[in-house]
N, C-alpha and C positions, 0 to 999 in steps of 0.2 A: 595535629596541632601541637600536640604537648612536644614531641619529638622535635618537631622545628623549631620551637620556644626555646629548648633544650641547645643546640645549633646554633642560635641567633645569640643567647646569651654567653655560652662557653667562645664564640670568636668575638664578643665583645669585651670581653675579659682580655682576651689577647691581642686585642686591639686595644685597649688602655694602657697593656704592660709596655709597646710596643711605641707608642706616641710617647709616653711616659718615658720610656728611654731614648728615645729623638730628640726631645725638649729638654731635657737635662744636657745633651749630647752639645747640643747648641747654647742655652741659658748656662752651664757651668764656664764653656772658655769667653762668652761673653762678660761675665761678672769676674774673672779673675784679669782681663784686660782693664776693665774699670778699675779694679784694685792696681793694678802694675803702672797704670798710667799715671794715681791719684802718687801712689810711692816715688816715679820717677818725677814728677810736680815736686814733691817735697826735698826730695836731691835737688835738684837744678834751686829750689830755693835757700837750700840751707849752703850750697856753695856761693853763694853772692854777695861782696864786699859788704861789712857790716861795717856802718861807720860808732862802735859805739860812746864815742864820745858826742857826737851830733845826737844820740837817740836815747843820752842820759834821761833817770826818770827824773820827770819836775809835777808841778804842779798837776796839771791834765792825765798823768801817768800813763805813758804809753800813748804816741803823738801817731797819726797815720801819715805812713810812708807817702812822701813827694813823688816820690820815683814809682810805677809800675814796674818792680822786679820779674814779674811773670805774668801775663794777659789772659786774661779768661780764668780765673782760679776762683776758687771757694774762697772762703775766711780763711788767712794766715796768719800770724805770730812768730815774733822770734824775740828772745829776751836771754838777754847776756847776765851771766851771776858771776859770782869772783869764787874762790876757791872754801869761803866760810858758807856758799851760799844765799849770799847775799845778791839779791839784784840790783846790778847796776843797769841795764838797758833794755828799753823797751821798745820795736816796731811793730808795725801791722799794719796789714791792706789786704787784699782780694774784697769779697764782697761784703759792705759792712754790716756782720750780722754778730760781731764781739765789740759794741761802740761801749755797750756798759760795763765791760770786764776792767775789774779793780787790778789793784797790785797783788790782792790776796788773789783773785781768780788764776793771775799770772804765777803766782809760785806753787797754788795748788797742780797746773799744770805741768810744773818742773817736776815736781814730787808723783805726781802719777804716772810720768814719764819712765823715772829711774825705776815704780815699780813693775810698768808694765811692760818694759823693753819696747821690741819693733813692733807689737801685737798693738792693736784698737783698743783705747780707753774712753771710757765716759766721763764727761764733766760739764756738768748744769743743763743734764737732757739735751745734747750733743755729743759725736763721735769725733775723737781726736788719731791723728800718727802722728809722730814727733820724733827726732833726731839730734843730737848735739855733738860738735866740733869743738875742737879746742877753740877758745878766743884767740883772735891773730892769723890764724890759719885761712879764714875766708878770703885775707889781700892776698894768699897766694893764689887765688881761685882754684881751690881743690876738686877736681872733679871724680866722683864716685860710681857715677853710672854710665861714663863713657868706656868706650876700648883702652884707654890710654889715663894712667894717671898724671895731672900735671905735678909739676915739683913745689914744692913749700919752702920757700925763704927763711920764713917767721920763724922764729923760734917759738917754741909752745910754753905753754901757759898753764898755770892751776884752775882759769876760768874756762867757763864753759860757755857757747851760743846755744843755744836750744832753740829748734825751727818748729813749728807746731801746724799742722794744716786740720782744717776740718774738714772730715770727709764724711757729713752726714749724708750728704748726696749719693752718695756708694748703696748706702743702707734703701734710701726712696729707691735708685737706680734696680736693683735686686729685687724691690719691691714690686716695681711697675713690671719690672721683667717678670715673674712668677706670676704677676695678673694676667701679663699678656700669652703667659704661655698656658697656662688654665683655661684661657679663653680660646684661643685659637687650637688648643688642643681637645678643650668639650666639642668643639665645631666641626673638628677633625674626626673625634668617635662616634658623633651620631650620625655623618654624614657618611663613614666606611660602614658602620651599621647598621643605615639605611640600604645601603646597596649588597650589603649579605641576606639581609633580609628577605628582598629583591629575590637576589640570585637564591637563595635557599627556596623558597617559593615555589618559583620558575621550576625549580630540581625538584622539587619532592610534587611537583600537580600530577603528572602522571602515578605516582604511586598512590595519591591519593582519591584518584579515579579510580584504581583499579582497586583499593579497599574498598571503594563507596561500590564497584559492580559487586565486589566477592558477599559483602554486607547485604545487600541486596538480592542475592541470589539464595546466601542462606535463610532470609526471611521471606522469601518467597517458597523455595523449597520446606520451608519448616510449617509455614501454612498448607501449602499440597499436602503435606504428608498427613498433618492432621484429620485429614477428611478419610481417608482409608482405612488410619487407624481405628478413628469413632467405628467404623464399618464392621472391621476386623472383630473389635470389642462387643457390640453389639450382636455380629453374628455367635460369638463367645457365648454372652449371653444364654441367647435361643436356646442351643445345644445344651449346655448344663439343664436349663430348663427341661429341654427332652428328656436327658440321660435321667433326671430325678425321678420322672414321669416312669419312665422304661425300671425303675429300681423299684416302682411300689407296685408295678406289676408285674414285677419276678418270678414268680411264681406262675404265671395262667403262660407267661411267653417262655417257660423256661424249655418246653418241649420244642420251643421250635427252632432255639440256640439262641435268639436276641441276648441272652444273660451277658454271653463273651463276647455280641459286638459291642452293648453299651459300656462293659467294662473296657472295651479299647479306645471308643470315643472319648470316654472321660481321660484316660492318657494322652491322648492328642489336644485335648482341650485345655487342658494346663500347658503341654507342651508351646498353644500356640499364645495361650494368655500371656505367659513368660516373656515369652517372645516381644510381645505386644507393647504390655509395659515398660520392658527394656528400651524400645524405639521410643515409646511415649517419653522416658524420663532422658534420651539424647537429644530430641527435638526442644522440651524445655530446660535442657542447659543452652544448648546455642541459641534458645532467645534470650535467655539469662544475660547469656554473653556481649550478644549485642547491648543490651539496655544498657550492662554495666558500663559498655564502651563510649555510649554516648554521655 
């Protein structure tokens, strides 16, 4: 039992390392496509004609885009600043989850931007990536992530576009992914664990039949034995008893030689005592043994 216990739990270990590197195998180039995709979304958005004199800030600051620039997207942003940093424009569309973001909200994004480069930044318990062009540069529709760059007319500028996309979705998306791979990979290890189990089992019944005869055989033999011995020991006994008896009549038997048989009785009598006891104390180690093993 212990032995297969021993079996069952060392290929479950290697069957976790095992699933464990499957599921990363799969969940790492799946999460870095979500990343690549969410990146190439914010290219194709931050190339697209910025009108920003139509999207100066006024009143409402920061009006939502008429136009669907890109379909099926998160929360986007783009806000145009002049060369002191100041904002001049403001768009946004994808899904409306930035309606309450102020002018401050928008510049704090500019400024987290510059400090966190192309890398993921937080801003009001949301994940941002973000991007900026020269102003002017978007009518030439610059494209970044194609094979082919197209050409720029415009001349460039001190101002900047800054493109903003929230990709808190990335973050859920990785999330759900490691739920699902935990799950489907517990399902996976008790389910190959079950069937080592199984097969371990199946593999070790015969050896475990044949402890249970060997077990069996020694405690059957160790009972037989015991009954021969008490016998042996008993006739032991007897004989001392005689030899003593033959010692206090030494004297009346000594003419007739008895003196040098009993003195050779008594030699054989410890000879077989010895004996005796020595089986006596093999037979109750292998009961010992047994007990211990159960």
């Amino acid at each position: 039992m212990v032995f297969r216990r021993r079996i069952v739990a060392s290929a479950a270990c290697l069957i976790v390392l095992c699933v464990a590197a499957c599921m990363a195998t799969l969940a790492v180039p799946l999460a870095d496509a979500d990343k690549m995709a969410q990146r190439r979304t914010l290219e194709n958005l931050s190339n697209q004609p910025f009108d920003a004199v139509g999207n100066e800030i006024s009143g409402d600051e920061g009006r939502t885009s008429s136009v669907a620039i890109v379909e099926n997207v998160a929360s986007w942003c783009r806000v145009a600043v002049d060369e002191s940093g100041e904002l001049l424009a403001i768009d946004r569309g994808g899904t409306p989850r930035d309606d309450d973001m102020s002018k401050s909200d928008y510049a704090r994004l500019v400024q987290l931007r510059d400090k966190a480069g192309s890398e993921v930044f937080s801003s009001d318990g949301r994940e941002w990536i973000g991007l900026w062009q020269p102003l002017g540069v978007q009518d030439g529709a610059l494209t970044v992530s194609g094979e082919d760059i197209a050409a720029v007319d415009t001349s460039s500028t001190e101002g900047r576009v800054y493109t903003f996309l929230d990709v808190t979705s990335h973050g859920e998306f990785v999330a759900s992914l490691i739920g699902g791979c935990v799950v489907c990979g517990g399902v996976m290890v008790l389910g190959a664990t079950a069937v080592v189990a199984l097969a371990v089992t199946r593999a070790l019944r015969p050896v475990a039949e044949s402890r249970e005869r060997g077990r069996e055989f020694v405690l059957s033999a160790s009972h037989e034995l015991k009954t021969p011995l008490m016998a042996i020991t008993s006739a032991c006994d007897v004989l001392e008893a005689e030899v003593a008896r033959s010692a206090v009549s030494r004297d009346e038997t000594a003419a007739y030689g008895t003196c040098d048989l009993a003195d050779g009785l008594a030699r054989w009598i410890v000879v077989i005592r010895e004996a005796t006891d020595e089986m006596a104390r093999s037979v109750s180690s292998m009961l010992r043994d047994l007990k211990d093993e159960e």
